[in-house]
C-alpha positions in Angstrom: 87.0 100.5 73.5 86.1 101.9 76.5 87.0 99.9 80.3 82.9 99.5 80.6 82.5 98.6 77.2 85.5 96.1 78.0 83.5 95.1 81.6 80.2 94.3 79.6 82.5 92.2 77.3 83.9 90.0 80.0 80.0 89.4 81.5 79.2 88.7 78.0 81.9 86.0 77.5 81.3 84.2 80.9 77.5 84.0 80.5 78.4 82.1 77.4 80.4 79.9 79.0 77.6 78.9 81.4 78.0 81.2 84.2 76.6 83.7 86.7 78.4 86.7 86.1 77.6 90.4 87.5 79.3 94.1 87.7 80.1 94.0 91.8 80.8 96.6 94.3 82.4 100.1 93.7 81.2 100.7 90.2 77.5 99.8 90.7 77.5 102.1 93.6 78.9 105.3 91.0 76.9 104.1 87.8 73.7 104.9 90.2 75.5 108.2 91.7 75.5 109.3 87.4 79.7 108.9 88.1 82.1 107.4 86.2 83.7 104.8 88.0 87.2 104.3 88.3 87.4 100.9 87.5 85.0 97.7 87.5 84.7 94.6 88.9 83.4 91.7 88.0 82.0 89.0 90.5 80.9 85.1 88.9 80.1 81.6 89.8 83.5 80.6 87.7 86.1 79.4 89.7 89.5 81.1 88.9 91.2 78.4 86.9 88.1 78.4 84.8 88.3 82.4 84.6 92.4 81.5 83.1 90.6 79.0 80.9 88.2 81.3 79.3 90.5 84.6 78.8 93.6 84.7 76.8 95.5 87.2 79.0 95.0 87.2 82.9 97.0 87.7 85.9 96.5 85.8 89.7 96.5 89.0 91.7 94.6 87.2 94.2 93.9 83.8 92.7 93.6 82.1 96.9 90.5 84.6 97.3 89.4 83.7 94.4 90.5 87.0 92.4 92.1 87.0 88.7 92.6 90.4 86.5 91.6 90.1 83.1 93.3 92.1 80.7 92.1 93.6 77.8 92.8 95.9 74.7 95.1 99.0 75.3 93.9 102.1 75.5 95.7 105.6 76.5 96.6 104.5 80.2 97.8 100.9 79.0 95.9 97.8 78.7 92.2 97.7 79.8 91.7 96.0 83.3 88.7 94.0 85.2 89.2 92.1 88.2 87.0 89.0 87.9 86.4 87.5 91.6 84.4 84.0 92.3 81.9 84.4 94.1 82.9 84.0 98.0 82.0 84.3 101.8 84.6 84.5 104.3 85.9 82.1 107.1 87.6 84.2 109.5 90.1 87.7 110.3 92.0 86.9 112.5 94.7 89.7 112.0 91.6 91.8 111.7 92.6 92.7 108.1 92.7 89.6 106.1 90.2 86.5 105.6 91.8 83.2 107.1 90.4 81.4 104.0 87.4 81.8 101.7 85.0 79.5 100.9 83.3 80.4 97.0 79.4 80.8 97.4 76.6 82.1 96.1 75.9 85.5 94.8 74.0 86.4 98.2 76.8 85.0 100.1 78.9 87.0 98.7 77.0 90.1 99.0 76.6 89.5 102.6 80.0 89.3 103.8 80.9 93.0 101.8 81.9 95.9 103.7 78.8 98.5 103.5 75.3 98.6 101.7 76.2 101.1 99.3 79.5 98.9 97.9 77.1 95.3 98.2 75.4 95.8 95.2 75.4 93.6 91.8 74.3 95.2 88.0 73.5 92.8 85.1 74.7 95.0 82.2 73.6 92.4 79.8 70.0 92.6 81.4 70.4 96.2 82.9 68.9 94.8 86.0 70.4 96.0 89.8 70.3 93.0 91.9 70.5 93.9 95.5 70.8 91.5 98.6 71.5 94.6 101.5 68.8 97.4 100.7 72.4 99.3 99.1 70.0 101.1 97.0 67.4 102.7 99.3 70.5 103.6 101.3 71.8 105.6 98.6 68.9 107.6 97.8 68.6 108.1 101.6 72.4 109.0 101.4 73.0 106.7 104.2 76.1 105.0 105.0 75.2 101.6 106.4 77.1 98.2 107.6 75.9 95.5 106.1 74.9 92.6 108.9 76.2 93.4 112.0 78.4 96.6 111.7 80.9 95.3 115.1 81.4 92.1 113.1 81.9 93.8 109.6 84.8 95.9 111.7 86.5 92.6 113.8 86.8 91.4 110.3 88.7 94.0 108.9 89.6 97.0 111.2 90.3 99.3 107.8 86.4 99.3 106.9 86.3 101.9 109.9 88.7 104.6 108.3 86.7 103.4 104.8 83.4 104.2 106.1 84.3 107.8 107.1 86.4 108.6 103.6 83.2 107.3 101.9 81.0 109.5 104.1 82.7 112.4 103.3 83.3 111.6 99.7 79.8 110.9 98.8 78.1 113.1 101.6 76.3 110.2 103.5 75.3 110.2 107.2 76.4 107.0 109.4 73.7 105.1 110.3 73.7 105.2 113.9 74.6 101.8 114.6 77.3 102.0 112.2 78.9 104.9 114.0 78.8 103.8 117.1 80.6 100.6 116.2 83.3 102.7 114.9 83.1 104.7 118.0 83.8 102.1 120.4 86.6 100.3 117.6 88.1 103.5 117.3 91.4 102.4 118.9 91.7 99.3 117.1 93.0 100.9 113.6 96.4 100.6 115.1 96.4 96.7 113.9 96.0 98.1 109.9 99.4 99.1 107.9 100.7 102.5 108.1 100.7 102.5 104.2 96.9 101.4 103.8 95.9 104.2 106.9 97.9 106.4 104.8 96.2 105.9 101.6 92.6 106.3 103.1 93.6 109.2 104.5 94.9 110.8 101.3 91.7 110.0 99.6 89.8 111.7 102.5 92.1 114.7 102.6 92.1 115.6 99.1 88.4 115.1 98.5 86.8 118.7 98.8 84.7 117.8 101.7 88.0 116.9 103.6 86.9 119.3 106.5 84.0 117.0 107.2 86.1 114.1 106.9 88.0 115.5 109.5 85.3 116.2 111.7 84.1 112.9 111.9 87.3 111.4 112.1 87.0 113.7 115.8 83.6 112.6 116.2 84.4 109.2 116.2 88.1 109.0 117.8 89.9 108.1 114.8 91.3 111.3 114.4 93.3 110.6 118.2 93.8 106.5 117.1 95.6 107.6 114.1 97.3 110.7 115.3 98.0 110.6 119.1 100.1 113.6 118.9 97.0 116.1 118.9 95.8 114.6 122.2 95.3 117.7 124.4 93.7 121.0 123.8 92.5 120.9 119.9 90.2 123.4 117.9 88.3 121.2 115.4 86.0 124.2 114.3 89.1 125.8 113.7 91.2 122.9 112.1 88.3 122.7 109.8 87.9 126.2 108.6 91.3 126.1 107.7 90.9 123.1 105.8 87.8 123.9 104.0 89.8 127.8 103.1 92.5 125.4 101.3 89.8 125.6 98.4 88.9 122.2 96.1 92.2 120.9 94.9 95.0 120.3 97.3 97.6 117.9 97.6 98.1 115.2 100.1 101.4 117.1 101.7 99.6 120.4 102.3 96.2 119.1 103.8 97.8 116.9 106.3 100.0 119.8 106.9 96.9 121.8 107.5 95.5 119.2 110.4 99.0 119.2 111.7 99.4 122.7 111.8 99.7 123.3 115.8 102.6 121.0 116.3 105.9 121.2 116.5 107.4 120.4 113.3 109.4 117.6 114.5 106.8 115.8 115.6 105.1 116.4 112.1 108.5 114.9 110.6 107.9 112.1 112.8 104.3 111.2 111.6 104.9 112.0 108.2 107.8 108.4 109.2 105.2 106.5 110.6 102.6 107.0 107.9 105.5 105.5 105.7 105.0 108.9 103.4 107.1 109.6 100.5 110.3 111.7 101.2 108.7 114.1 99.0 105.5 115.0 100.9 107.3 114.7 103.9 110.2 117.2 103.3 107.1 119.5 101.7 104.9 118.8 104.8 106.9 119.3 107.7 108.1 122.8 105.7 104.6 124.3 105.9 104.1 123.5 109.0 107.5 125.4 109.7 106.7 128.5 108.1 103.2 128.7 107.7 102.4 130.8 110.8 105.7 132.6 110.8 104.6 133.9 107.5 102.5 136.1 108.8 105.3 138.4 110.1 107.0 138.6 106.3 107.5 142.1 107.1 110.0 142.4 109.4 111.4 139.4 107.8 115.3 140.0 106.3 115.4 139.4 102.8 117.8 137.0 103.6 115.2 134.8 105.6 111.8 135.8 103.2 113.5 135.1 99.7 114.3 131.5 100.1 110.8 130.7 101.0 109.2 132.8 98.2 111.5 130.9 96.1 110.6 127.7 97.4 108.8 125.1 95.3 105.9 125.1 97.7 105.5 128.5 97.9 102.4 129.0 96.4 100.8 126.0 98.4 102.5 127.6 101.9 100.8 130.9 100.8 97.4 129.2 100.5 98.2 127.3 104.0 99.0 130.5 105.8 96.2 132.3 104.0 93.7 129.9 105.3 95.0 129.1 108.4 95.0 133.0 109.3 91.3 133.6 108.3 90.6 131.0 110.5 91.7 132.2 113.3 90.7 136.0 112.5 94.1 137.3 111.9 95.1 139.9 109.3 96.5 138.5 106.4 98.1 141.3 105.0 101.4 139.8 105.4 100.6 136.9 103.1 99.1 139.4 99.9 102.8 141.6 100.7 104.6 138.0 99.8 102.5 137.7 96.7 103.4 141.3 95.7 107.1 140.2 96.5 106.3 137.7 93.9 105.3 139.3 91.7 107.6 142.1 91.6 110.8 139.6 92.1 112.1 137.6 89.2 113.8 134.1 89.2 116.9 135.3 89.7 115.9 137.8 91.6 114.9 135.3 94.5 117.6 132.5 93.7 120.3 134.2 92.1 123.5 132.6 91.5 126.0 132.9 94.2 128.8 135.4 94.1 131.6 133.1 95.9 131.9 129.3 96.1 134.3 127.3 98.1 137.0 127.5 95.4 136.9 131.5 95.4 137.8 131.1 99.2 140.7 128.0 98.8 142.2 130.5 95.9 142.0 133.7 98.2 144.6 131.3 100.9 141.4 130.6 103.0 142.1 127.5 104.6 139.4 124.5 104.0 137.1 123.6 107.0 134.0 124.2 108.4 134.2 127.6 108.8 133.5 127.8 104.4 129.7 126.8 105.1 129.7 129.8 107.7 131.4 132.8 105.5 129.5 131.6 102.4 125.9 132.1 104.3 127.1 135.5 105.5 128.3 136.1 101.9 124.9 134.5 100.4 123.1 136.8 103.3 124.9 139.6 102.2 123.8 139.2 98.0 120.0 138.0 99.1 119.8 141.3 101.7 120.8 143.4 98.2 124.4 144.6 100.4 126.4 143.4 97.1 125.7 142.5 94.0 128.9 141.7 91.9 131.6 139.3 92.0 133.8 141.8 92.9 132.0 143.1 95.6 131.2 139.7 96.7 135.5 139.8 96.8 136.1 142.7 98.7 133.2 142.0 101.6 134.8 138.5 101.8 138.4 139.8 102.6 136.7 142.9 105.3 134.8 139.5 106.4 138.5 137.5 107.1 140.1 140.4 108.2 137.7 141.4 111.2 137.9 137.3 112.0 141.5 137.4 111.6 141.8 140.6 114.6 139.8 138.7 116.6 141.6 135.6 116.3 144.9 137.6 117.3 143.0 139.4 120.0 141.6 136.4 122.0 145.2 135.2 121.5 146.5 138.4 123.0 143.7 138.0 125.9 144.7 134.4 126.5 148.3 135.2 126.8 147.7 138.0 129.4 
């Protein structure tokens, strides 16, 4: 069984119970785009505790707004999933996120107090029939992005909607209505009062999406881009940001578009909103290192191989390559440098980039080299030494190590001998 054939099944047991039952939202909005939606919901006139009554296996995941996930059969990706909501309109928002408290309604009621035009629409798959309160479905074929009601209040209720309406822009290639825009315009500032994590997962959705570079221009347009990241306030090249972005080609991850809007930056600032966007320690370590050395890149040539084979051998390599790639064709610069690092890699093997070090710290302790900090520092100039292609034994590794302690030694005994005079 399929999740829609599952979704029709849950209509089809609460219109048997005696109840108004429709597909809501999201998935109406892709079955008339020809998409396959993610997931579907399910809005009705059943109150939750009658939902519990009428379905064998359900979970409260939101049972105070009137929400209950009804689980079904299992399929490859676990057990089938609708979320069956009562119908509801809202009280209040006061923390401009959440409703105060809901009060369950009718099926208009409830379309009214939705988000956009586009995501207010209901489907009877029993009766194949679109039911549509908010004109969702001439907006679509217009490819208009719309607030339903009052577009000011629709954003006082929940300051998110704003960062929504642009990710769903961009996704499905809508214009703002004007109205709309302007509201998100003048609200811009106000994003500050969502979460960190629900900005952040917007924004992932937006920057992923292969239209991310007009994502990103509207996010300027509007002044969410400065809201959200304060740290490009000042001189800022969106055509430029954008060709880079749009040269990252379809598929990207999360780490390396936002590195590709942060680019200009210093990377410690980078690390910094990579902190406050509550990322994972993944994408931030992998962020904040293309924005290190994706400009740099471009002078791999008079790099040591000391400084270039790390970074070739880096697990982001291929995705800093793309970064420095794009970001150089979009300022005009050569990119020669970039297509020398992928012959590099091609020509270099595994262990040609990351081979196994010559010394460790024990070789040092059993050549009477006394522990301390100073290990960390005669290992990297032993580890330069085998990267650079100087040495490339054990026993060579030996013999540069002792010239190494020798040359230290002398100078020890001659800033002694300096002292003392």
């Amino acid at each position: 069984m399929t999740e829609r054939e599952f979704a029709v099944r849950v209509v089809k047991r609460l219109r048997e119970a005696g109840h108004e039952a429709l597909w809501a939202g999201g998935c109406v909005r892709d079955e008339l785009l020809g998409l396959s939606p993610k997931d579907y919901d399910v809005a009705t006139d059943a109150r939750p505790e009658r939902v519990q009554q009428l379905f064998r296996r359900t979970i409260a995941v939101g049972a105070s707004f009137g929400v209950i996930e009804v689980l079904g059969p299992k399929s490859e990706k676990g057990p089938l999933k609708v979320q069956v909501a009562t119908f509801r309109s809202d009280v209040s928002y006061s923390d401009g996120r959440h409703p105060d408290a809901v009060v369950f309604a009718t099926a208009r009621e409830d379309a009214l107090r939705r988000d956009f035009t586009i995501n207010g629409m209901f489907f009877d798959p029993l009766e194949n029939k679109l039911i549509d309160y908010v004109g969702g479905q001439q907006d679509l074929k217009d490819r208009i992005l719309r607030a339903i009601g009052n577009p000011k209040h629709r954003f006082q209720e929940d300051k998110l909607r704003m960062l929504r309406g642009v990710r769903l822009a961009t996704r499905f290639g809508l214009s703002i209505e004007p109205a709309t825009r302007q509201a998100i315009s003048d609200m811009a500032s106000e994003i500050s009062v969502v979460s960190a994590e629900r900005i952040c997962e917007e924004l992932k959705q937006l920057l992923i999406d292969p239209n991310r570079a007009q994502g990103v221009r509207l996010l300027y347009e509007t002044g969410l881009l400065w809201a959200i990241f304060p740290e490009l306030s000042g001189p800022f090249d969106i055509d430029r940001c954008c060709a880079t972005l749009a040269a990252l080609g379809e598929q990207v991850t999360f780490a390396l578009a936002l590195a590709a809007l942060l680019i200009d930056i210093d990377p410690r600032l980078v690390d910094e909103v990579c902190r406050r966007l509550r990322l994972s320690n993944n994408d931030r370590r992998l962020c904040v290192w293309f924005v290190s050395h994706a400009k740099s890149l471009r002078n791999a040539r008079q790099f040591a191989y000391c400084e270039l084979k790390p970074i070739l051998a880096h697990e982001g390599c291929d995705e800093l390559l793309a970064l420095a790639q794009a970001s150089a064709s979009a300022e005009g610069d050569r990119t020669d440098a970039i297509d020398f690092c992928r012959d590099l890699l091609k020509r270099w093997s595994p262990s040609a980039l990351d081979p196994e070090p010559l010394l460790t710290g024990d070789d040092l302790r059993k050549m009477g080299v006394a522990p301390g900090p100073h290990y960390k520092r005669i290992l990297q100039t032993i580890r330069d030494a085998q990267l650079n292609e100087e040495i490339g034994s054990r026993e060579e590794a030996v013999r540069f190590a002792e010239k190494l302690l020798a040359g230290e030694r002398k100078n020890s005994t001659s800033g002694k001998r300096d002292n003392s005079t």
